[in-house]
N, C-alpha and C positions, 0 to 999 in steps of 0.2 A: 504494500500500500504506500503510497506516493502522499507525504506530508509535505501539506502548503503553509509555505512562512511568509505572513503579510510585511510586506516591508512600511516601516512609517515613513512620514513623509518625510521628514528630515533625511533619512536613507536615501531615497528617489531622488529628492534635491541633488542631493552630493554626487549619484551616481550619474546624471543627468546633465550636470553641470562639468562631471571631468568628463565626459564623451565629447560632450561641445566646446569645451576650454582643447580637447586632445585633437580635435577634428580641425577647429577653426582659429585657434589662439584665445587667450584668458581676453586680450584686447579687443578683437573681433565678437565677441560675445556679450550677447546683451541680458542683463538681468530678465527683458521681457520673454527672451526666444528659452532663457532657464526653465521660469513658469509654462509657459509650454508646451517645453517637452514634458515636464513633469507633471503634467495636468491642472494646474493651478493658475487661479490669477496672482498678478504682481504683486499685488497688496499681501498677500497671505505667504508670499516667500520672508515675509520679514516679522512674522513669527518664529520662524526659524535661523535665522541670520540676522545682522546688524545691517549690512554693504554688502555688495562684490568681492568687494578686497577680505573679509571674514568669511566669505562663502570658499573664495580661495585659500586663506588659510588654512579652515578646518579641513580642506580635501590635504592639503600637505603636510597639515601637524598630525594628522588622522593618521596619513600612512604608515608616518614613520611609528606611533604608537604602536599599531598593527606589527610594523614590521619586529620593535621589539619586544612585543610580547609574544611573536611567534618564535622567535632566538629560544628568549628564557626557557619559553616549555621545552624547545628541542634539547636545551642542556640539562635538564631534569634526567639525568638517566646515569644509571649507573656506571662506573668503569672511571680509568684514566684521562689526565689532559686531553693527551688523544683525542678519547672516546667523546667530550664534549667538544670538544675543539669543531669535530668532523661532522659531528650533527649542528655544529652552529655551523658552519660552511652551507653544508644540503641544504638546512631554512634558509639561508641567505640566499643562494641560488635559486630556488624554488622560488621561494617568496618573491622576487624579482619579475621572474619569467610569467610568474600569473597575474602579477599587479603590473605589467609593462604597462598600461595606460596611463595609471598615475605614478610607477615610476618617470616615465618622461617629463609630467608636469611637474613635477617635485626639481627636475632638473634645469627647464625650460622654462620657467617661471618663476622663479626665486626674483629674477629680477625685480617682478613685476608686484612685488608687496614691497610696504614701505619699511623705514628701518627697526621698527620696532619688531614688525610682525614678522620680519626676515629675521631680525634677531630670534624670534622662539623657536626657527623651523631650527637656524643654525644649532642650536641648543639641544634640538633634540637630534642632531644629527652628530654633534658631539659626542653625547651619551651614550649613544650607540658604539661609537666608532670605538669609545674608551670600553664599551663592554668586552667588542671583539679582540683589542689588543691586551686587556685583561687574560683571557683566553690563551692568548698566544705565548704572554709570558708567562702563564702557567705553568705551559706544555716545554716553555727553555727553563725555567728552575728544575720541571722535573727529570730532564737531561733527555726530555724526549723528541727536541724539536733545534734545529738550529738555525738559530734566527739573526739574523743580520742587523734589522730596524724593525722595531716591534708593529708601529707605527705605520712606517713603508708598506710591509707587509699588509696592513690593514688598507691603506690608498688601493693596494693592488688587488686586494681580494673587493674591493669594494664597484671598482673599473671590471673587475671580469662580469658580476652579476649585471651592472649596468649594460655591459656591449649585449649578453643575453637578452635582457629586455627587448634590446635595439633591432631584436633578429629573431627571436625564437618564433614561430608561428606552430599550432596543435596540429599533429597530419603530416608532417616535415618526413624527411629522410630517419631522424632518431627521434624517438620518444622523452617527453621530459626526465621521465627517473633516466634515461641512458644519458644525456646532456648534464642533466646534475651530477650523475658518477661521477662521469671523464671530469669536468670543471673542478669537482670536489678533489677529485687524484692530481688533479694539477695544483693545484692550492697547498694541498700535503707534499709534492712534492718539491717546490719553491721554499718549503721549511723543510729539505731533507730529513723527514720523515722515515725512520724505517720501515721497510715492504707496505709504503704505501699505497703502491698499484695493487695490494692484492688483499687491503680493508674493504671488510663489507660496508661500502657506503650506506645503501637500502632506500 
């Protein structure tokens, strides 16, 4: 049996609005053509939002939430450095390749908030970024990773999931879990990783 999850309107908004913001620019895009798509008159999008520029925040401070609260739960698991290190890699990846809509906007549209409100995405893009190098130096104290620049490492695992975004399409030559592997094996092995081509990613 096939269970239906009403979305509220605040959902619809958001979803509706990165399609349009991802399709025609945040600038191109009219609060009227939001309500719209979303079935709504204008008046009634601002029950849910303040502005524009708040409607684009919450799609960029959103994601990044999302993105880190889907990290944490993947490190929820037992075993070694490694073993969180490698499930935070897979979320990262994954996580990317399904959200490419609003990963793009998150990248392409930073410009277009002002400094305050680019200030919060920055912020949470920080937090992030300190989780995953947390991680990383983990995995060099416990003599299981050899790392160069903890940091580095993090810019470049952060650059592979984005190009994913940029390319991956459902139906392709390799399937998402095969594209997560390989990406994951490469990540492992950029931190000389022992027999990290032959960890079970999953």
């Amino acid at each position: 049996m096939t269970v239906m999850v009403e979305r509220s309107s605040a959902d619809v908004i958001r979803a509706e609005a990165a399609k349009l913001f991802f399709e025609r620019g945040y600038d191109a895009t009219s609060l009227r053509q939001v309500a719209t798509a979303s079935g709504l008159r204008v008046g009634s999008l601002y029950n849910h939002i303040d502005s524009k520029e708040h409607l684009l925040l919450q799609i960029m401070g959103g994601i990044m939430d999302d993105l880190m609260d889907s990290i944490r739960r993947a490190v929820a698991v037992d075993g070694d450095p490694v073993d969180r290190l490698q499930a935070a890699l897979a979320a990262h990846l994954r996580f990317h390749a399904e959200r490419a809509r609003e990963v793009f906007i998150g990248n392409a549209e930073l410009r277009s908030l002002s400094e305050d409100a680019r200030g919060v995405v920055i912020a949470k893009r920080h937090e992030y970024e300190l989780f995953l190098q947390r991680l990383i130096e983990e995995a060099d104290r416990a003599g299981l990773a050899d790392v160069v620049d903890a940091r580095i490492h993090v810019y470049s695992f952060v650059a592979q999931a984005t190009h994913i975004a940029s390319w991956f399409k459902p139906g392709g030559r390799m399937s998402l879990d095969e594209i997560v592997t390989i990406y994951t094996k490469l990540a492992l092995r950029e931190l000389n990783i022992p027999h990290a081509d032959t960890l079970d990613v999953g």
